[in-house]
Biopython code that builds the backbone (N, CA, C, O; Angstrom):
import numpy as np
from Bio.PDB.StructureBuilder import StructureBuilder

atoms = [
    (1, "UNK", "N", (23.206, -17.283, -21.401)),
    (1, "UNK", "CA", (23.086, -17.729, -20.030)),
    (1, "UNK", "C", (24.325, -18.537, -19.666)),
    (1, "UNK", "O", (25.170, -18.961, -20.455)),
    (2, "UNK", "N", (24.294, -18.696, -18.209)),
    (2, "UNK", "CA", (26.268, -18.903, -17.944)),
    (2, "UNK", "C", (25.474, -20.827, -17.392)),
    (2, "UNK", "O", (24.469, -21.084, -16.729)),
    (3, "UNK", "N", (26.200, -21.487, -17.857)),
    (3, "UNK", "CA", (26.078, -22.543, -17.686)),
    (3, "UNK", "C", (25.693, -23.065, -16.195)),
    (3, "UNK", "O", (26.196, -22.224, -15.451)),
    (4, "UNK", "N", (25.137, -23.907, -15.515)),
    (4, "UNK", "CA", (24.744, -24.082, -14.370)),
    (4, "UNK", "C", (25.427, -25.247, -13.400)),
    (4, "UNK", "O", (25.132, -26.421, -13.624)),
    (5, "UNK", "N", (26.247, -24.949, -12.435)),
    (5, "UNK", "CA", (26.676, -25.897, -11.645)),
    (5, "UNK", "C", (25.828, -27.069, -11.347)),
    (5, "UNK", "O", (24.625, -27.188, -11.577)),
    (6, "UNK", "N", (26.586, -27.865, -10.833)),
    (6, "UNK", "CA", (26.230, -29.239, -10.324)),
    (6, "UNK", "C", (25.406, -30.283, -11.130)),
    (6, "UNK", "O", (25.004, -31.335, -10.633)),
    (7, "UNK", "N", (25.201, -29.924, -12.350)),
    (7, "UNK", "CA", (25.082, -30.864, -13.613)),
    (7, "UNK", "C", (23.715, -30.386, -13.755)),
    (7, "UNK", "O", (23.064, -31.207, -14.401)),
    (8, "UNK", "N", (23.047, -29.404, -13.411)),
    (8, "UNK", "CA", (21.462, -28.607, -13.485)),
    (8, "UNK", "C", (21.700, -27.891, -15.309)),
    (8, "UNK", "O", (22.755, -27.354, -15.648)),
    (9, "UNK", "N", (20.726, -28.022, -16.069)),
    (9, "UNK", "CA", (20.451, -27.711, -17.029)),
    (9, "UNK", "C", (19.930, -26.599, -17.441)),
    (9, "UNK", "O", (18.733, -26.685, -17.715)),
    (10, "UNK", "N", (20.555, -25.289, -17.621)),
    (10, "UNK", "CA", (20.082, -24.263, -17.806)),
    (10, "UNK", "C", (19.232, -23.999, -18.956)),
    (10, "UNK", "O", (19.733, -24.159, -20.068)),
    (11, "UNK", "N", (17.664, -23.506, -18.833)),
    (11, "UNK", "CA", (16.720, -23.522, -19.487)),
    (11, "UNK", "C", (17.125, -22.906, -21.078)),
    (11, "UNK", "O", (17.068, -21.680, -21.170)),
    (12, "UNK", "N", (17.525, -23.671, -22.322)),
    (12, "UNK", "CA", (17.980, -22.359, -23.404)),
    (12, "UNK", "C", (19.260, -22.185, -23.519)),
    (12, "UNK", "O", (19.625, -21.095, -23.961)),
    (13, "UNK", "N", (20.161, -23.073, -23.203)),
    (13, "UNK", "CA", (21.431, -22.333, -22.688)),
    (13, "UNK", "C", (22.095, -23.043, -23.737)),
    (13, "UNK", "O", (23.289, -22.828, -23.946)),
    (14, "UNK", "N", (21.093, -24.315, -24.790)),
    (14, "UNK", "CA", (21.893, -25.349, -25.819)),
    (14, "UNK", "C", (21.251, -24.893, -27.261)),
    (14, "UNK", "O", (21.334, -25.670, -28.213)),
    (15, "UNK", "N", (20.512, -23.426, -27.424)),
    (15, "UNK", "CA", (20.030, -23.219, -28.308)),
    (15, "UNK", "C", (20.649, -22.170, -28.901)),
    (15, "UNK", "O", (21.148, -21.250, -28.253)),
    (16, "UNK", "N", (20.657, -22.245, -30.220)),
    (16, "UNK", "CA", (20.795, -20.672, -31.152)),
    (16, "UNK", "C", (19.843, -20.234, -31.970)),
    (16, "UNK", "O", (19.657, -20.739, -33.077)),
    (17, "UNK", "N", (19.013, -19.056, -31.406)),
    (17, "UNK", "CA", (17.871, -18.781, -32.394)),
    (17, "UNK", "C", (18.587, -18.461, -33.934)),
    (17, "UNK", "O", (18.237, -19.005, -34.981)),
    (18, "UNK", "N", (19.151, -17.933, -33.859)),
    (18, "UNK", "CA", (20.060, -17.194, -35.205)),
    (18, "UNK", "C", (20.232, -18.089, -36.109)),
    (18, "UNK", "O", (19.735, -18.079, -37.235)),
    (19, "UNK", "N", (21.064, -19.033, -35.570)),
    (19, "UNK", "CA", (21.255, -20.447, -36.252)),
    (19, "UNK", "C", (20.119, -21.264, -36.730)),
    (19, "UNK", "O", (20.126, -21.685, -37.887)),
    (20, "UNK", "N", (19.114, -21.527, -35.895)),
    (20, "UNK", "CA", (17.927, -21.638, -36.066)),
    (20, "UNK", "C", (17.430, -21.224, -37.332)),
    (20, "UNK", "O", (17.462, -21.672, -38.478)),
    (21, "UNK", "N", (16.926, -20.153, -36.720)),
    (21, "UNK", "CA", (16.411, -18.947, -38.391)),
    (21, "UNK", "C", (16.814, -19.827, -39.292)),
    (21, "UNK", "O", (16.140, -20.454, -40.109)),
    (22, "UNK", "N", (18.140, -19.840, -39.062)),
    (22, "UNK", "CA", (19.249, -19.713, -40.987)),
    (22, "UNK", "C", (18.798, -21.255, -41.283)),
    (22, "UNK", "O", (18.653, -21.549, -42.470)),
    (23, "UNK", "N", (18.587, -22.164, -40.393)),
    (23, "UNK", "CA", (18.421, -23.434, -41.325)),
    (23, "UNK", "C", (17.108, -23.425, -41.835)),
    (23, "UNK", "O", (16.908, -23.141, -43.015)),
    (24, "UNK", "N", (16.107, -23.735, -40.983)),
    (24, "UNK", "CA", (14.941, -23.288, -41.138)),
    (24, "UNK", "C", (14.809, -22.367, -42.777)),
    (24, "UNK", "O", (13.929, -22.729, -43.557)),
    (25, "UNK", "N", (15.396, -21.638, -43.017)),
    (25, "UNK", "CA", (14.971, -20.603, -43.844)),
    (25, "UNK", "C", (15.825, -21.047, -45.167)),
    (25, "UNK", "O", (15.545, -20.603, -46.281)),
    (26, "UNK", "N", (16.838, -21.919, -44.947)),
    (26, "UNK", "CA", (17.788, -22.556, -46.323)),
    (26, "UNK", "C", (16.712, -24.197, -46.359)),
    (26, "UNK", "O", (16.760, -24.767, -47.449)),
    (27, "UNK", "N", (16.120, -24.659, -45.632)),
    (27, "UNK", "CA", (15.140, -25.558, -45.913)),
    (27, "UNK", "C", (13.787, -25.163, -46.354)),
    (27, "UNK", "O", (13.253, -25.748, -47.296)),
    (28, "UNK", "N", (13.323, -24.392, -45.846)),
    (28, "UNK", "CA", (12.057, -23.868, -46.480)),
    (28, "UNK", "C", (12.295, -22.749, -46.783)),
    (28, "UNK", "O", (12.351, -21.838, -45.957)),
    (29, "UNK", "N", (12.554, -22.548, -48.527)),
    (29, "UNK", "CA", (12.901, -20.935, -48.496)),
    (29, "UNK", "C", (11.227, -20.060, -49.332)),
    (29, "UNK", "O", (11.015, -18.848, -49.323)),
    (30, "UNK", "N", (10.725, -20.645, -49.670)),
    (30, "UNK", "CA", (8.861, -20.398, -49.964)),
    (30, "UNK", "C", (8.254, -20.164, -49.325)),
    (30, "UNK", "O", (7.304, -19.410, -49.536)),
    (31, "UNK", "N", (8.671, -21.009, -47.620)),
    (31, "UNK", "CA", (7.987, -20.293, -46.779)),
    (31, "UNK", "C", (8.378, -19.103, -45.908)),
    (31, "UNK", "O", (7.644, -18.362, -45.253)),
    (32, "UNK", "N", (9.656, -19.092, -46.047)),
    (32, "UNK", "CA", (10.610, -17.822, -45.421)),
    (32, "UNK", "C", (9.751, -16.583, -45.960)),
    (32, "UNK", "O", (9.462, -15.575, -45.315)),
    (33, "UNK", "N", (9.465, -16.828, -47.058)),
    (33, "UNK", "CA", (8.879, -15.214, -47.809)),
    (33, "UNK", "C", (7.434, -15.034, -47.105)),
    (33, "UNK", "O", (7.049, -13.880, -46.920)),
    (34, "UNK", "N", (6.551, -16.191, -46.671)),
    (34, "UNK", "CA", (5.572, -15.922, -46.147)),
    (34, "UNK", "C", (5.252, -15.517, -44.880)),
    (34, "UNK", "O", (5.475, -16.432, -44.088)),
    (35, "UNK", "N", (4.628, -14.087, -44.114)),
    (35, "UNK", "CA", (5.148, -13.713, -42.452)),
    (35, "UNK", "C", (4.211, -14.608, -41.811)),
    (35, "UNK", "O", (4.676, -14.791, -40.686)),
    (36, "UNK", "N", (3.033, -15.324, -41.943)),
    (36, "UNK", "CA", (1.869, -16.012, -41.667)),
    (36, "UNK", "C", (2.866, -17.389, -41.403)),
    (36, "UNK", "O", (3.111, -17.717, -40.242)),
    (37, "UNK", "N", (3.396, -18.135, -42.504)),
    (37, "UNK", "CA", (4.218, -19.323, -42.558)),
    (37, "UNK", "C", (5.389, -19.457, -41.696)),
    (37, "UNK", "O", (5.715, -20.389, -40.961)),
    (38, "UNK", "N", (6.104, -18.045, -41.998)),
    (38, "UNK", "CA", (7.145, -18.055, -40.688)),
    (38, "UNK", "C", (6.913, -17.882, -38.956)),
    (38, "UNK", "O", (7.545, -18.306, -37.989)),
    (39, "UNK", "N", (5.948, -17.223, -39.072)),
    (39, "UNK", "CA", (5.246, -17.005, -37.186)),
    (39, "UNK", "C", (4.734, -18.607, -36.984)),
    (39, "UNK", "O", (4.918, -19.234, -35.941)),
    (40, "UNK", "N", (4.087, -19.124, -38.132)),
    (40, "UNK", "CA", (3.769, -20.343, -37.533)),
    (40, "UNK", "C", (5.128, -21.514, -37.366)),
    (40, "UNK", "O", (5.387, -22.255, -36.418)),
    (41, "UNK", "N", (5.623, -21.389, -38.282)),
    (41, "UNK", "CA", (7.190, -21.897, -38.017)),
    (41, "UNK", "C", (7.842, -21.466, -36.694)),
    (41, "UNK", "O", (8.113, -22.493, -36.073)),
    (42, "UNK", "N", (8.209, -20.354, -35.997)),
    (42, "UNK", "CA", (8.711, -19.462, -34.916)),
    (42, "UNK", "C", (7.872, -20.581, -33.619)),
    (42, "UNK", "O", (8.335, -21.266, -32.707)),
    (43, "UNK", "N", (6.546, -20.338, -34.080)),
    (43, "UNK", "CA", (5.687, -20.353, -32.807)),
    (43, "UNK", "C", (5.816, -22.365, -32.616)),
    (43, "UNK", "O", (5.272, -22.942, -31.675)),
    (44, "UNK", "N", (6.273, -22.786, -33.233)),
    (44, "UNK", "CA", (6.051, -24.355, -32.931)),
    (44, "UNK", "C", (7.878, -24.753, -32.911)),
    (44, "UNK", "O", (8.281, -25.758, -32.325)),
    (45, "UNK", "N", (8.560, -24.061, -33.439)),
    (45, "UNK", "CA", (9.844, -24.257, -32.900)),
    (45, "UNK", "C", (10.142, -23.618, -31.263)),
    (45, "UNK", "O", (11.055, -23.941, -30.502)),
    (46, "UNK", "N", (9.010, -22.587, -31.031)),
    (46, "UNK", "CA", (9.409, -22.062, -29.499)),
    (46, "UNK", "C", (8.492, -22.951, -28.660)),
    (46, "UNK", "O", (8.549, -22.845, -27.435)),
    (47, "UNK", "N", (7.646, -23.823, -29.229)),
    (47, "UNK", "CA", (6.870, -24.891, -28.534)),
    (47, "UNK", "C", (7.995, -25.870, -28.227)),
    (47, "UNK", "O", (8.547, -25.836, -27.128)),
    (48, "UNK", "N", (8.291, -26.597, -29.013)),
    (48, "UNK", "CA", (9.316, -27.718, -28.886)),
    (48, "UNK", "C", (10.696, -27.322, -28.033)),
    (48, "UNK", "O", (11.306, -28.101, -27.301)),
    (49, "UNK", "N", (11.074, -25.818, -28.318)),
    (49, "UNK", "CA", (12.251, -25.540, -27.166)),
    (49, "UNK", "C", (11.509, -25.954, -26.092)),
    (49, "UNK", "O", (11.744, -26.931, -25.382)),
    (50, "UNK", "N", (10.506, -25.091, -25.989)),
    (50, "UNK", "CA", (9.824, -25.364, -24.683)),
    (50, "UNK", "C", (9.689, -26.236, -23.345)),
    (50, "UNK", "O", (9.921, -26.133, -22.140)),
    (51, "UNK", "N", (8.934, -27.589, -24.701)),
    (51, "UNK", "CA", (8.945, -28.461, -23.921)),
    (51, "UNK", "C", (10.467, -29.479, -23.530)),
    (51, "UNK", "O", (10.576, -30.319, -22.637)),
    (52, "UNK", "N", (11.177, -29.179, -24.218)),
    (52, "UNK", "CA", (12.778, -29.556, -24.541)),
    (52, "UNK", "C", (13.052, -29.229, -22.895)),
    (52, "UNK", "O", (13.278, -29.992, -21.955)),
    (53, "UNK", "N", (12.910, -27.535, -22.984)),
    (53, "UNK", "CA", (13.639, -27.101, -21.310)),
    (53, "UNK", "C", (12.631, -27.494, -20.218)),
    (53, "UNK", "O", (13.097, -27.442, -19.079)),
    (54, "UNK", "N", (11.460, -27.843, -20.316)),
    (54, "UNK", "CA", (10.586, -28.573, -19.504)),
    (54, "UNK", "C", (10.862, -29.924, -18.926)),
    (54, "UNK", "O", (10.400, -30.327, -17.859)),
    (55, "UNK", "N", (11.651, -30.586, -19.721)),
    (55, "UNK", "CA", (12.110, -32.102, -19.653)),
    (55, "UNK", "C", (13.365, -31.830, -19.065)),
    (55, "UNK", "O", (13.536, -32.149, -17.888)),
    (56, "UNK", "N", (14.445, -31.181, -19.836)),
    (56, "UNK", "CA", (15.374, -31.235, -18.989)),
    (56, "UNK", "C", (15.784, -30.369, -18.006)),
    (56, "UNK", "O", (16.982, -30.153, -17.820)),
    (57, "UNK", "N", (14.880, -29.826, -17.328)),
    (57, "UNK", "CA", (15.157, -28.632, -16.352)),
    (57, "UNK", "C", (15.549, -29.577, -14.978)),
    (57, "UNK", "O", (14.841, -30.431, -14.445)),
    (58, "UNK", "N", (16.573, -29.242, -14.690)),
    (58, "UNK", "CA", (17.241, -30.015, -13.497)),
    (58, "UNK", "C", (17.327, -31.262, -13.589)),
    (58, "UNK", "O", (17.513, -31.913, -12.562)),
    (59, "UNK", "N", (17.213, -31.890, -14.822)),
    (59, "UNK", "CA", (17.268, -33.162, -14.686)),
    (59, "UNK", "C", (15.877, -34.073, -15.201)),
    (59, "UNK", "O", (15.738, -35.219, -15.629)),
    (60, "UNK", "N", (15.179, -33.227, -14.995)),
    (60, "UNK", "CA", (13.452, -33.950, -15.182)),
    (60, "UNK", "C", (13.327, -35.556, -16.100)),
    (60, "UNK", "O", (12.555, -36.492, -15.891)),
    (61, "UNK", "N", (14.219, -35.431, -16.970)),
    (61, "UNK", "CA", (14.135, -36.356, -17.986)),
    (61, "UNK", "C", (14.937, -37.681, -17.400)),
    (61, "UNK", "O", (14.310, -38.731, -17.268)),
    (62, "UNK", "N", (16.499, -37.597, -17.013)),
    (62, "UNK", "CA", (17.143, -38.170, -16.130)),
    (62, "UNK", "C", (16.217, -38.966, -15.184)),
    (62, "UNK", "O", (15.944, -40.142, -15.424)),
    (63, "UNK", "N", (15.719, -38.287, -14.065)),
    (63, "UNK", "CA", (14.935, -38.405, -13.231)),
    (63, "UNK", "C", (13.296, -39.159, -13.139)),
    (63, "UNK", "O", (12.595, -39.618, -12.238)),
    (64, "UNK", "N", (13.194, -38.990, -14.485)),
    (64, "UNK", "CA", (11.700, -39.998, -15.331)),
    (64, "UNK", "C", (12.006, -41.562, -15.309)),
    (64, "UNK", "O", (11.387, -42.492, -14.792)),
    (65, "UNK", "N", (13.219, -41.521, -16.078)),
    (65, "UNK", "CA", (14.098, -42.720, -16.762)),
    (65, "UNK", "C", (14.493, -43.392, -15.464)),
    (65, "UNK", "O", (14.537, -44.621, -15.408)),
    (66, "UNK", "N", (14.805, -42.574, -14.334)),
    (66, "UNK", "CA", (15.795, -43.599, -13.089)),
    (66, "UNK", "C", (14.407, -43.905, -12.110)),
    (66, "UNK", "O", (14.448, -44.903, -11.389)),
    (67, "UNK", "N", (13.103, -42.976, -12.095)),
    (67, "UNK", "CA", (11.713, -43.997, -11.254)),
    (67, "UNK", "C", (11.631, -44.632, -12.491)),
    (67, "UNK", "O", (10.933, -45.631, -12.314)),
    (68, "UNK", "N", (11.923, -44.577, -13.442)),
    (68, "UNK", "CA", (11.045, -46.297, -14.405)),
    (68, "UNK", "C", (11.860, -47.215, -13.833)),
    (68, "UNK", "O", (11.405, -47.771, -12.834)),
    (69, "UNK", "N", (13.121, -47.574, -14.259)),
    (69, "UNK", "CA", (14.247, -48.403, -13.636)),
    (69, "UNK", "C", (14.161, -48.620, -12.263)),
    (69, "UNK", "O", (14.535, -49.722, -11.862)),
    (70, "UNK", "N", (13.731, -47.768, -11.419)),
    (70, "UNK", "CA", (13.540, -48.096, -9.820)),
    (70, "UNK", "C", (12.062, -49.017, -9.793)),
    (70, "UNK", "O", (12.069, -50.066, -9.149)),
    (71, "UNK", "N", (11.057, -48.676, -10.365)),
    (71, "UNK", "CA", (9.596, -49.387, -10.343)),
    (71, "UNK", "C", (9.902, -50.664, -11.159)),
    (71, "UNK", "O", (9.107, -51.582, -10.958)),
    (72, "UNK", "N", (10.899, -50.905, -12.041)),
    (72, "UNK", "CA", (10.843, -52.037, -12.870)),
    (72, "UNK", "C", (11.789, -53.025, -11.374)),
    (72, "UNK", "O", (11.406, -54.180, -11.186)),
    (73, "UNK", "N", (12.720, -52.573, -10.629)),
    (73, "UNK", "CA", (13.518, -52.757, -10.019)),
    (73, "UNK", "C", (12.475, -53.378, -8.830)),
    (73, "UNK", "O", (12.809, -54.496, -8.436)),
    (74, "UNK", "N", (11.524, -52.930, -8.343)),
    (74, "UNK", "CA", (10.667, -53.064, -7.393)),
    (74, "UNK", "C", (9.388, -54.203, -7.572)),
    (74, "UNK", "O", (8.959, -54.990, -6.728)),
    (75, "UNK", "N", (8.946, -53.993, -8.984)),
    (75, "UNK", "CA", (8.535, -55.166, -9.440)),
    (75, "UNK", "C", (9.270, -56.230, -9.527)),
    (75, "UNK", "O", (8.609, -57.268, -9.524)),
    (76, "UNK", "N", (10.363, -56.353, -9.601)),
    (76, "UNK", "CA", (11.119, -57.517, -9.831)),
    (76, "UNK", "C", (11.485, -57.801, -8.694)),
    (76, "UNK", "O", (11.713, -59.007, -8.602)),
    (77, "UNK", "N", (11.678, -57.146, -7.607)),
    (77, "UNK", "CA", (12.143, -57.240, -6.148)),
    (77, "UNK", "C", (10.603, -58.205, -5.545)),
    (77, "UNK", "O", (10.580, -59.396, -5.232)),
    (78, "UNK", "N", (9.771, -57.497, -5.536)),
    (78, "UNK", "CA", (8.611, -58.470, -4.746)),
    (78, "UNK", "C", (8.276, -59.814, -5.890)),
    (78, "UNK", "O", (8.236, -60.982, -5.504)),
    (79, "UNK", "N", (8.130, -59.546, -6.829)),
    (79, "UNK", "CA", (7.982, -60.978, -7.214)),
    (79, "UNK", "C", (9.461, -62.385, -7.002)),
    (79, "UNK", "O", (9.442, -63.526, -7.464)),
    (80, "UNK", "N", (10.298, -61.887, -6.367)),
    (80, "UNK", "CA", (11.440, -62.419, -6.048)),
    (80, "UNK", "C", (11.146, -62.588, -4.382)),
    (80, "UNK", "O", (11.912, -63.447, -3.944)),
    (81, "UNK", "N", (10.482, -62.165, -3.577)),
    (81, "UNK", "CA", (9.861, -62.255, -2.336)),
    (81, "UNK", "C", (8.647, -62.937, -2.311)),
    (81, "UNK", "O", (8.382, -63.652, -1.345)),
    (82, "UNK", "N", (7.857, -62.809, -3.261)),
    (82, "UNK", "CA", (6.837, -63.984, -3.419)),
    (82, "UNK", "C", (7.234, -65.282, -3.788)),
    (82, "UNK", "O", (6.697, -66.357, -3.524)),
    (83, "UNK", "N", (8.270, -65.028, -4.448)),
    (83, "UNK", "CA", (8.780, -66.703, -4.909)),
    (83, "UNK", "C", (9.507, -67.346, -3.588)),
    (83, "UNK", "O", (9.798, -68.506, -3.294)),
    (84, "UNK", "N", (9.681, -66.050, -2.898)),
    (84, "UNK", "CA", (10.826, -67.178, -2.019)),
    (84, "UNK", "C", (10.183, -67.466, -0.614)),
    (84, "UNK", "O", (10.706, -68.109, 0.297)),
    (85, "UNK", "N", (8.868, -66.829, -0.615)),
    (85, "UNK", "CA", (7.849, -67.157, 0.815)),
    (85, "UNK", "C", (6.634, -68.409, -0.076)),
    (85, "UNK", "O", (5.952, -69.202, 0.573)),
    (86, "UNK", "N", (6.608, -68.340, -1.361)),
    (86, "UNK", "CA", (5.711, -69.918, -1.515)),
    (86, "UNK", "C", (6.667, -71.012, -1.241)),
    (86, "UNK", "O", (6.274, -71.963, -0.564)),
    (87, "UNK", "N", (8.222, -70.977, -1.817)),
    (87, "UNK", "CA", (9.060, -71.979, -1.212)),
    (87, "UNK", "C", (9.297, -72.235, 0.100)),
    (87, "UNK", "O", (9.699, -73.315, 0.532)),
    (88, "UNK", "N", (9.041, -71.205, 0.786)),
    (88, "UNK", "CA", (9.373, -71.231, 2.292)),
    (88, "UNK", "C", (8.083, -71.760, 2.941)),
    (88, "UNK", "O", (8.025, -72.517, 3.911)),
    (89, "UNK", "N", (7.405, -71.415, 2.482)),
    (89, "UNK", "CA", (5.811, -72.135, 2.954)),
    (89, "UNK", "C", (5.945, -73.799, 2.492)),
    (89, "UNK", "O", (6.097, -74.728, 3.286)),
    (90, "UNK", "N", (5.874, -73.884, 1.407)),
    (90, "UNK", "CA", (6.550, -75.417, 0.979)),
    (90, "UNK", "C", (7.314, -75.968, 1.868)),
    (90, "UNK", "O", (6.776, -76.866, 2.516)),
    (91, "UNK", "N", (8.761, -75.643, 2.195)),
    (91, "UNK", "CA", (9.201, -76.397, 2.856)),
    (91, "UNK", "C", (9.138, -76.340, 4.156)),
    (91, "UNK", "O", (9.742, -77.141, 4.870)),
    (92, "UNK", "N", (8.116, -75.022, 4.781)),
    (92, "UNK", "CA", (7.684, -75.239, 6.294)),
    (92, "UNK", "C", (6.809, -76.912, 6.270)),
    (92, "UNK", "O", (7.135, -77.839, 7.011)),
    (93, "UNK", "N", (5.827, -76.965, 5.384)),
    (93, "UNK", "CA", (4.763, -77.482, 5.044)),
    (93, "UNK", "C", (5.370, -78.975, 5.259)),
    (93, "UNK", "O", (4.801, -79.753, 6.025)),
    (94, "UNK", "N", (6.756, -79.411, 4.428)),
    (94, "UNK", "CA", (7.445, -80.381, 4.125)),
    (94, "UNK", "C", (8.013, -80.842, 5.529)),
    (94, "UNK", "O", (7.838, -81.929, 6.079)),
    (95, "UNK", "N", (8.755, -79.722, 5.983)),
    (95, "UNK", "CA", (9.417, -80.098, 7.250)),
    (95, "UNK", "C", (8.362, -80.675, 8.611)),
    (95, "UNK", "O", (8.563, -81.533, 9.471)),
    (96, "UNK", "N", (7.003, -79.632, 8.294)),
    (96, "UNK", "CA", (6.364, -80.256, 9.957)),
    (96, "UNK", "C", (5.513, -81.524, 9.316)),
    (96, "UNK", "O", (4.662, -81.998, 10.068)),
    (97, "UNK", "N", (5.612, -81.956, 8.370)),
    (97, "UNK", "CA", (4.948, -83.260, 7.957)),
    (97, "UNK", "C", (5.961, -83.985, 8.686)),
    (97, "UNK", "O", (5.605, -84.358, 9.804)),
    (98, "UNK", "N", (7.237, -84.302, 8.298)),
    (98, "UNK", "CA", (7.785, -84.964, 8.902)),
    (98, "UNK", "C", (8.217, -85.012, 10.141)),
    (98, "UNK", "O", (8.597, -86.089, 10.602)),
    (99, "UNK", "N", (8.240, -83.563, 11.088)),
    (99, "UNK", "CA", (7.980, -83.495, 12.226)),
    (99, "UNK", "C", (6.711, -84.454, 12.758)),
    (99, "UNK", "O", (6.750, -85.239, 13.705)),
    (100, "UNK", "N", (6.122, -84.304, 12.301)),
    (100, "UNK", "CA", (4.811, -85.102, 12.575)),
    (100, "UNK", "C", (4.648, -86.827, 12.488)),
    (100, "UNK", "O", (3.853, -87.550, 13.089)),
    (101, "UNK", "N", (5.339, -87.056, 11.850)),
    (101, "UNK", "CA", (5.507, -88.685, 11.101)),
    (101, "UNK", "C", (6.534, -89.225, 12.606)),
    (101, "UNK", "O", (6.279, -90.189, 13.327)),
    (102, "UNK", "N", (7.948, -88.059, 12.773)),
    (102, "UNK", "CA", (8.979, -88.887, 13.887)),
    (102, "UNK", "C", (8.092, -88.362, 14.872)),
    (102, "UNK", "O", (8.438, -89.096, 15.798)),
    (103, "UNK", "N", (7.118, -87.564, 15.407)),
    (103, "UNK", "CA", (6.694, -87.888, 16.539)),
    (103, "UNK", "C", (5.641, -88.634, 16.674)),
    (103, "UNK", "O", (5.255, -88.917, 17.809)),
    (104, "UNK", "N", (5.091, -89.015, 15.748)),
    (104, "UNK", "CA", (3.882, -90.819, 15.937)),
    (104, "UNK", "C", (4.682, -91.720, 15.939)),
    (104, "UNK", "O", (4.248, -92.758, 16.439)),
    (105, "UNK", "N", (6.156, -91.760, 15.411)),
    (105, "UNK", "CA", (7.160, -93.048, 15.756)),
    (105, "UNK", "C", (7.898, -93.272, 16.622)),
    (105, "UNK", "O", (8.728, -94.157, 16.830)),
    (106, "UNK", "N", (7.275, -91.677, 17.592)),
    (106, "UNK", "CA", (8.228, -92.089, 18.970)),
    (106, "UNK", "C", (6.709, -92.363, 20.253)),
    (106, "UNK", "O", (6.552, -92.818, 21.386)),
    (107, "UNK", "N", (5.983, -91.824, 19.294)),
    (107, "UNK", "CA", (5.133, -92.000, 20.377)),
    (107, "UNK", "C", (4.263, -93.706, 20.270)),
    (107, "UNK", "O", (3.593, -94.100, 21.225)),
    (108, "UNK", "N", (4.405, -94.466, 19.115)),
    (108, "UNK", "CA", (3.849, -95.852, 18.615)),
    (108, "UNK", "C", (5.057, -96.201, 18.231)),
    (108, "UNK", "O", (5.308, -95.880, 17.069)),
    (109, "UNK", "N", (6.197, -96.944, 19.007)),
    (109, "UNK", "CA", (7.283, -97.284, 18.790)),
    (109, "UNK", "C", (7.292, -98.959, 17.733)),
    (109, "UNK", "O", (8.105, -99.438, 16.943)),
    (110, "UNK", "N", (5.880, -99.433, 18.286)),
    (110, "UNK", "CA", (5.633, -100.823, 17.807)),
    (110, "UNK", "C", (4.780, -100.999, 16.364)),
    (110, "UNK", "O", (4.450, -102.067, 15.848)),
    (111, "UNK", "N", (4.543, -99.751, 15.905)),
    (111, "UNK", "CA", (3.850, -99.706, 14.460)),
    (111, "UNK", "C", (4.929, -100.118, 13.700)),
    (111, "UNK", "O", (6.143, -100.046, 13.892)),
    (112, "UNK", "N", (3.873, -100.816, 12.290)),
    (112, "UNK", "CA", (5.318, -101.081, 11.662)),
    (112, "UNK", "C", (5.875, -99.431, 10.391)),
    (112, "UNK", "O", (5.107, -98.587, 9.928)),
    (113, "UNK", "N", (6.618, -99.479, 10.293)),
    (113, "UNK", "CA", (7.792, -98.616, 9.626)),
    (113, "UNK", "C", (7.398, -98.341, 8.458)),
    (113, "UNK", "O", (7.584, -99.271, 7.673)),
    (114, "UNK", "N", (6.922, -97.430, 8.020)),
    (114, "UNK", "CA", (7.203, -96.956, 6.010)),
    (114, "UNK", "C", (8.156, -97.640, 5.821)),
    (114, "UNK", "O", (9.106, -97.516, 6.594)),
    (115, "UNK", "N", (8.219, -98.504, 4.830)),
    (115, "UNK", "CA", (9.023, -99.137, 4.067)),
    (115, "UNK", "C", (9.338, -98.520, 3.023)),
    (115, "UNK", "O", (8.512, -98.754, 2.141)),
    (116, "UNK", "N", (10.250, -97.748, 2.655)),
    (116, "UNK", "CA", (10.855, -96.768, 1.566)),
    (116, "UNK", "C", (11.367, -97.348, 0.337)),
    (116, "UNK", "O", (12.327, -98.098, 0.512)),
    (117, "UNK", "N", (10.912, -97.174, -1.057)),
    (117, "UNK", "CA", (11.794, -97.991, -1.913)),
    (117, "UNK", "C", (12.899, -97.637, -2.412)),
    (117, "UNK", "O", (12.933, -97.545, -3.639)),
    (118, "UNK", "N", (13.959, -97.373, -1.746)),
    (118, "UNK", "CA", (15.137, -97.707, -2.456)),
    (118, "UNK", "C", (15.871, -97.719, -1.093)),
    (118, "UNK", "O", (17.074, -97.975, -1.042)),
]
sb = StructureBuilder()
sb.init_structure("model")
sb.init_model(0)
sb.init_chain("A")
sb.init_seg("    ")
for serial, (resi, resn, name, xyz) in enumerate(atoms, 1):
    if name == "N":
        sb.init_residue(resn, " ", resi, " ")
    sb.init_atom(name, np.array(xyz, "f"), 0.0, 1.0, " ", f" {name:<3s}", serial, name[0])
structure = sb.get_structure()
């Protein structure tokens, strides 16, 4: 198969059955002699291509890995928006207190004063 533009992963296109065979068969050579042992060998090496070109067909695998990184990215994004609306609530909270304090001291000019220590 002729390799596939634009960085798309052609299904099979990184395999050699031949080659295959030959290791397969210089690692297990006891079971090479058996046709029962070798079909089951065949049939779970054409499983694993399988799922191999399943993952990387256009990217699939790429594309798994960059929504984890985007959802980890997103979790970390709103809990960075929650932190910064309890502070903002805080210091709304902070600010109209004291909104509140200079307008009873303009409105009771003759009360006496918080005395602050330092």
């Amino acid at each position: 198969m002729a390799p596939a533009s634009s960085g798309v992963t052609v299904p099979g296109a990184k395999r050699d059955a031949e080659r295959a065979w030959q290791v397969w068969k210089h690692y297990n050579p006891t079971q090479a002699e058996d046709p029962h042992a070798t079909a089951l060998a065949m049939y779970d090496r054409a499983y694993r291509d399988c799922l191999a070109d399943v993952t990387d067909f256009a990217g699939l695998h790429a594309a798994v890995h960059r929504l984890a990184d985007l959802l980890e990215a997103t979790q970390r994004e709103r809990e960075a928006i929650r932190l910064i609306a309890e502070t903002d609530a805080a210091g709304c909270a902070w600010g109209l207190s004291n909104a509140m304090a200079e307008a009873h001291a303009l409105a009771h000019p003759d009360d006496k004063q918080e005395s602050l220590p330092f």
